[in-house]
C-alpha positions in Angstrom: 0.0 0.0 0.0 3.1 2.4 1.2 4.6 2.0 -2.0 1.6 2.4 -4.3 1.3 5.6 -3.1 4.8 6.7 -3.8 4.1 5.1 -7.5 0.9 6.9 -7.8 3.2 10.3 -6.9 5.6 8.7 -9.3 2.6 8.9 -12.3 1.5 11.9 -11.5 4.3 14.5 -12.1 5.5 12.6 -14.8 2.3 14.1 -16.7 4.4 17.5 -16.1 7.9 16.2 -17.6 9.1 14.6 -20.7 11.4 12.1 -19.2 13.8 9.8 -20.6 12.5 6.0 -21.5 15.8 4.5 -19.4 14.9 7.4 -16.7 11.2 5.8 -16.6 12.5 2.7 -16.9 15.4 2.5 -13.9 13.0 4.2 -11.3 10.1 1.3 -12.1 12.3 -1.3 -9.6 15.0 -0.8 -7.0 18.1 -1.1 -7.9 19.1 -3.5 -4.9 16.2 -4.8 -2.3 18.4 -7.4 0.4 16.0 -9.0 3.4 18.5 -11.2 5.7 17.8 -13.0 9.1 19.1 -11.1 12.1 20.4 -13.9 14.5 20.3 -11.8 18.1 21.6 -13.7 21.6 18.6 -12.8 23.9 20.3 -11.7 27.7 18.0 -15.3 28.8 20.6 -17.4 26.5 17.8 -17.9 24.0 18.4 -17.1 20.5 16.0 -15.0 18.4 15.5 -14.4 14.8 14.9 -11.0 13.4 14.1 -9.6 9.7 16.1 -6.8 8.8 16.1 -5.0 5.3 18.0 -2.7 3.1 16.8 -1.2 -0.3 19.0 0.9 -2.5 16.5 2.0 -4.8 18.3 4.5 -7.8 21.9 5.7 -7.6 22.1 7.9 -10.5 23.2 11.0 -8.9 25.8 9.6 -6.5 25.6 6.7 -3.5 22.4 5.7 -2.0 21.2 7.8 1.0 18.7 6.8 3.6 17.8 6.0 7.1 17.0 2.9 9.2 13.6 2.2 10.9 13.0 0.2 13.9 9.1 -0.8 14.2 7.3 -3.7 14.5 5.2 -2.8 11.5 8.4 -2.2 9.0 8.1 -4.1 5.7 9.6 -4.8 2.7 7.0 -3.0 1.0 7.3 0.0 3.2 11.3 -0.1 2.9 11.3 0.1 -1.1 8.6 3.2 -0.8 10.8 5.0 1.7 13.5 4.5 -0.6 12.2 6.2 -3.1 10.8 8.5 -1.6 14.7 9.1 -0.4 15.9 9.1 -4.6 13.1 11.7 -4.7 14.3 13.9 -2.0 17.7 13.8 -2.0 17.0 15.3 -5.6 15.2 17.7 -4.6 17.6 18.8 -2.0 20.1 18.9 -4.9 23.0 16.7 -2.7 24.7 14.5 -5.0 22.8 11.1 -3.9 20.7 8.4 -4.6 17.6 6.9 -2.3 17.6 3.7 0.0 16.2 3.1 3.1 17.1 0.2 6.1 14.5 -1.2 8.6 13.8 -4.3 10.9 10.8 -5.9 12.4 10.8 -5.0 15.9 10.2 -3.2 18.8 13.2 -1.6 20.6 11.6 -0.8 23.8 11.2 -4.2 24.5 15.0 -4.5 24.0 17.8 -4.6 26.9 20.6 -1.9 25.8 22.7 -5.2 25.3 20.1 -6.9 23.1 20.1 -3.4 21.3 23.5 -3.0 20.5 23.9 -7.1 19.2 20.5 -6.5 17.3 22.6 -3.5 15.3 25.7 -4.9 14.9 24.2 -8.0 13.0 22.0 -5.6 10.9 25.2 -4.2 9.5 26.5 -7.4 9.3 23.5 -8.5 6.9 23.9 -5.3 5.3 27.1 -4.4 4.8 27.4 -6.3 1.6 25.7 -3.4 -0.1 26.6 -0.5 2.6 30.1 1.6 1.9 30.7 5.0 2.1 31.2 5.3 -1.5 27.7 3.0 -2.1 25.3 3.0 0.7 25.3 5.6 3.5 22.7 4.4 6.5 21.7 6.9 9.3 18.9 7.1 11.8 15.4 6.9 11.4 12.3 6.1 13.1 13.5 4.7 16.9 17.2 4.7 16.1 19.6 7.0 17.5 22.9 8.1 17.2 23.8 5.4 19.5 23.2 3.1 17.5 24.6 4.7 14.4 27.7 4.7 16.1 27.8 0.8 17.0 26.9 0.2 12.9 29.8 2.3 12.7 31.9 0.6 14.5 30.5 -3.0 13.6 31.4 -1.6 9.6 35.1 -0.8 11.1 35.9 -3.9 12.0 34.5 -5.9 8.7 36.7 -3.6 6.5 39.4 -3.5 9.0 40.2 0.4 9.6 38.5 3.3 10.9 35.5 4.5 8.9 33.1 6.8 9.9 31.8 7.6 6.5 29.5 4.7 6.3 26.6 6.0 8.4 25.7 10.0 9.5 23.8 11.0 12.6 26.5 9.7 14.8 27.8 10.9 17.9 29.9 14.1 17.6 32.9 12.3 19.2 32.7 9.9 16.3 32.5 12.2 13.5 28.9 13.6 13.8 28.0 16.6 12.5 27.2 19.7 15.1 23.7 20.7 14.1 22.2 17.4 12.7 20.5 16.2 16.2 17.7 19.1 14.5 18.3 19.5 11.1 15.5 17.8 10.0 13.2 20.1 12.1 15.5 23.3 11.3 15.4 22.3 7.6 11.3 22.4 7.8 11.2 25.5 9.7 13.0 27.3 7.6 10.7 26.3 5.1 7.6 27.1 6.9 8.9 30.5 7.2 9.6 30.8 3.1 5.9 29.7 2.5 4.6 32.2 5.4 6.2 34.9 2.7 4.6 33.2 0.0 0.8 32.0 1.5 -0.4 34.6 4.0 -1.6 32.7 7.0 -1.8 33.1 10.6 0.6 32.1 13.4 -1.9 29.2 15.0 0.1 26.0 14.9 -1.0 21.8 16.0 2.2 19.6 15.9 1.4 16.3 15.4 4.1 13.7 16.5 6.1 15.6 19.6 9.2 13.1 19.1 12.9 14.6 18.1 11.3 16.9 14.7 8.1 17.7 16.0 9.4 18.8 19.5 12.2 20.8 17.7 9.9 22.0 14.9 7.5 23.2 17.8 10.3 24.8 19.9 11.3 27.1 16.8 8.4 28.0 15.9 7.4 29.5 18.7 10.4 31.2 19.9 9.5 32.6 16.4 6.6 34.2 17.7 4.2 31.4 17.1 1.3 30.0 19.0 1.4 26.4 19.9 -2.4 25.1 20.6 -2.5 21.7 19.9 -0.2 18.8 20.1 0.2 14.9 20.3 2.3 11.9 20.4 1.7 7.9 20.4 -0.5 8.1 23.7 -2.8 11.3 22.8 -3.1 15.2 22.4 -3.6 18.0 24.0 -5.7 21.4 23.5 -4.9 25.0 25.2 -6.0 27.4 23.3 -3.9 30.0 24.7 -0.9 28.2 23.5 1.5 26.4 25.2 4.7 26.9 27.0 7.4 24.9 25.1 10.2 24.9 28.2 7.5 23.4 30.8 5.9 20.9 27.4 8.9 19.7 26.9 9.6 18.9 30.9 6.2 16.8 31.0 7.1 15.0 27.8 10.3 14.4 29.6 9.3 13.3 32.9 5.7 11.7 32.4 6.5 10.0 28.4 3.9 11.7 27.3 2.5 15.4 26.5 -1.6 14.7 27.4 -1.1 15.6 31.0 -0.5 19.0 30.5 -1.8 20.8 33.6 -5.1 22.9 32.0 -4.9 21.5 29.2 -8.0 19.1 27.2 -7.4 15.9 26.3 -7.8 15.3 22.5 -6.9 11.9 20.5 -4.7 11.8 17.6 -7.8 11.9 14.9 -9.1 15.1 16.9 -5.6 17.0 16.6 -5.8 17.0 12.8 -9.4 18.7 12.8 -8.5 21.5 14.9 -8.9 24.8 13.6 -5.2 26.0 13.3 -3.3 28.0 10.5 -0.5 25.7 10.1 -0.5 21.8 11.1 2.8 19.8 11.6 2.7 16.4 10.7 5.3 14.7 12.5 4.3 11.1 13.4 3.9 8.3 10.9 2.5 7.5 7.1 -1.0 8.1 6.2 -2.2 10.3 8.9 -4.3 12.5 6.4 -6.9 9.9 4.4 -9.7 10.4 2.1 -11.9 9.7 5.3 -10.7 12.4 7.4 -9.3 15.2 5.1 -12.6 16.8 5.0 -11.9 17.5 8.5 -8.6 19.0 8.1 -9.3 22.8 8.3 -5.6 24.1 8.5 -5.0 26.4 5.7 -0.8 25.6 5.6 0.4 21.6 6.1 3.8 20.8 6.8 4.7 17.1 6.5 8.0 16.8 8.5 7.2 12.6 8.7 7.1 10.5 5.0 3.9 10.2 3.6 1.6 11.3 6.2 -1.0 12.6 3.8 -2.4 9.7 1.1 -2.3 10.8 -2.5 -6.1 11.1 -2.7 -6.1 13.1 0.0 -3.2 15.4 -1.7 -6.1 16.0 -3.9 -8.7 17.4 -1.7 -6.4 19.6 0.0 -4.8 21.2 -3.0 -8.8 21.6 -4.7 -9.5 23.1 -1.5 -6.1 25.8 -1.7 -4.8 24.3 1.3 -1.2 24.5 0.9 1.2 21.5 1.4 5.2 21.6 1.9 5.4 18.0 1.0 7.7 15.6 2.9 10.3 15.5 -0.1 11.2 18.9 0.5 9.9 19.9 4.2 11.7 17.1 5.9 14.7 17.5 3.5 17.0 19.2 6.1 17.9 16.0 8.5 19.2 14.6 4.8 21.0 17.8 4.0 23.2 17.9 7.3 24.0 14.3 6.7 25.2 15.5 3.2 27.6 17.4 5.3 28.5 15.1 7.8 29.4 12.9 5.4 31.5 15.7 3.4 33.3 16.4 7.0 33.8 12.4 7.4 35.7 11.9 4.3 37.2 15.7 4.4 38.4 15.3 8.2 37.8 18.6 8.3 34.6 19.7 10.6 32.6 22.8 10.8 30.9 24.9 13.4 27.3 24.8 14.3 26.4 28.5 12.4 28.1 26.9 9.6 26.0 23.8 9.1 22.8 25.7 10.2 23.4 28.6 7.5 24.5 25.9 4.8 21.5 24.7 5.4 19.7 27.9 5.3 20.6 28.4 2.3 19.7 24.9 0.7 16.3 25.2 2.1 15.5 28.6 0.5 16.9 28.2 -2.8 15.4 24.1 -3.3 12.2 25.8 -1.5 11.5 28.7 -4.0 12.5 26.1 -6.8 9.7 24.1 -6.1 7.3 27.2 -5.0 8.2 28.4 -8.9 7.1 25.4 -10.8 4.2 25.0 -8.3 3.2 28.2 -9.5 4.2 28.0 -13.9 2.8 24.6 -13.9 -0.1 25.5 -11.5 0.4 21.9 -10.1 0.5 21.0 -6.0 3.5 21.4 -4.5 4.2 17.7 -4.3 3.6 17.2 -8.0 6.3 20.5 -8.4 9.3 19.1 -5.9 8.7 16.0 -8.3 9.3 17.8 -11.4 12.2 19.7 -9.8 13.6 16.1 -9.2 12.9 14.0 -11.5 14.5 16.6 -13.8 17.5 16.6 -11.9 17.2 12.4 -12.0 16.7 12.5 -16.0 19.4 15.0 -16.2 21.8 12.2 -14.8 20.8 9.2 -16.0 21.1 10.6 -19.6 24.8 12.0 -18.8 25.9 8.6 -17.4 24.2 6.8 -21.1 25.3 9.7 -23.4 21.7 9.7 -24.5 
């Protein structure tokens, strides 16, 4: 289902650009799609099996880029749309990659620390047959951390037999991590949120759905920006004050009780009631397909941000853009956490690393220029800004794969 979405995307903008038959023809399949048996010592002396995966979907711009998901609902099928969606964005983004994606069946919480750290060493194990700095650069992604970035790191080190931190980004700073990337995917949206506030006049009303490292950062930018945080959520409910909350003392709850629902004075909403508030600007920051055909009519925010992949369904994309509600699709919105990764990466291989200000205004600058890229063609091709970042990459895509044929 995840991945007939992304093809639906796929079909789409491709009625707004003449592409190349070998273009249309190398972004049909993944280039690479490896599922391997994780073989894990349980701390009981048991020994349990779990599925990991690796996709590296199109590398015609450079190495495959992508993170890796721990969830007990990860799949194959979810893997290869993720990926593309990666080949998409990192396009977009104009950093010289290709997509791929990582994930395993499971649920980390129910994981000792010891459990954790054998679980993702044998991932990169299973994976590094396809994983190099030069072919397949992992990083973190839904319930990984930098932590565990850095054991794939060092599980990679010892296969190749020298010192490599260029195989994976998002790691710790002492092991070559970037300053700046533990927000960049949230720094990368807000800095596109405030491009589109130039563009689309709305108000300063914001509901942040998904209050986990983007959607907490996102939330904490924008309002020491000067907006007005009324509505928020995470996997155990919402919350409602409508005169706004207070991010220092949010962030202390979330911190303290694991969730953000017992907020003192505030109501307690459900997921499903968070995306019908009446807000100018909603952050979608939890999982796919948040936004259906069955509840967009309900969606009354005038601006949508999608800082998770593919929380709004392509039928849905539909409504909205029929109704003028404006989108900053995940392709570009949530571009940023890719973009300082870029530069990690650049600093790995370089050995040279940079300030904070530096990353943050490189990616400034990325953000803005990609940003009104995609706001132009939105606006020449009067398409949706999803069907626009698409053009913008698969552009850049067909532009590539021809060079490297001599088409």
């Amino acid at each position: 289902m995840v991945f007939e979405n992304a093809e639906k995307q796929l079909e789409k903008a491709k009625k707004h650009i003449k592409l190349a038959s070998e273009t249309e023809e190398t972004l049909k399949l993944p280039k690479e799609a490896l599922s391997f048996a994780i073989p894990v010592r349980m701390d009981n002396g048991t020994l349990k099996l779990f599925q990991g995966f690796r996709v590296r979907y199109n590398d015609a711009r450079g190495p495959t880029k992508g993170g890796i998901r721990y969830h007990p609902n990860v799949s194959l099928d979810e893997v290869k749309a993720l990926a593309f969606w990666m080949t998409i964005k990192c396009a977009v983004i104009d950093i010289p990659y290709g997509g791929g994606k990582g994930g395993v069946i499971v649920d980390p919480h129910k994981l000792s620390k010891a459990e954790l750290e054998r679980l993702s060493r044998g991932w990169m194990r299973g994976a590094a047959r396809i994983v190099g700095p030069y072919r397949d650069i992992p990083a973190p992604d839904v319930y990984t951390t930098p932590q565990i970035m850095a054991w794939m790191m060092d599980e990679y080190s010892l296969i190749v037999g020298e010192h490599c931190p260029a195989v994976i980004t998002g790691k710790p700073i002492s092991l070559g991590g970037s300053l700046g990337r533990g927000y960049a995917t949230a720094l990368g949206g807000f800095f596109a949120t405030k491009e589109a506030v130039k563009k689309i006049k709305v108000g300063k009303k914001i509901a942040v759905q998904g209050f986990g490292n983007a959607g907490a950062h996102m939330a904490r930018l924008l309002i020491e920006d000067g907006f007005t945080l009324v509505g928020v959520s995470d996997s155990k409910g919402g919350a409602y004050l409508d005169s706004g909350f207070d991010y220092k003392k949010l962030d202390e709850i979330k911190q303290k009780e694991g969730r953000v629902d017992v907020y003192p004075g505030a109501k307690k909403i459900t997921n499903e009631e968070l995306l019908e508030l009446d807000v100018d600007i909603l952050i979608l920051a939890a999982l796919e397909n948040a936004v259906t055909k069955d509840n967009v009519s309900k969606v009354k925010a005038k601006m949508l941000v999608e800082l998770a992949n593919g929380p709004i369904t392509p039928d849905a994309d539909d409504v909205l853009h029929k109704n003028k509600q404006f989108i900053i699709p995940d392709v570009l919105a949530n571009s940023g956490g890719v973009c300082v990764s870029y530069f990690e990466w650049v600093q790995n291989l370089y050995g040279h690393y940079w300030t904070e200000d530096d990353v943050n205004q490189k990616l400034e600058a990325k953000m803005v220029k990609e940003f009104n890229a995609t706001f132009d063609i939105y606006k020449s091709k009067n398409v949706d800004m999803r069907t626009a970042a698409y053009v913008l990459a698969l552009g850049r895509i067909d532009e590539a794969t021809k060079d490297k044929m001599k088409l």
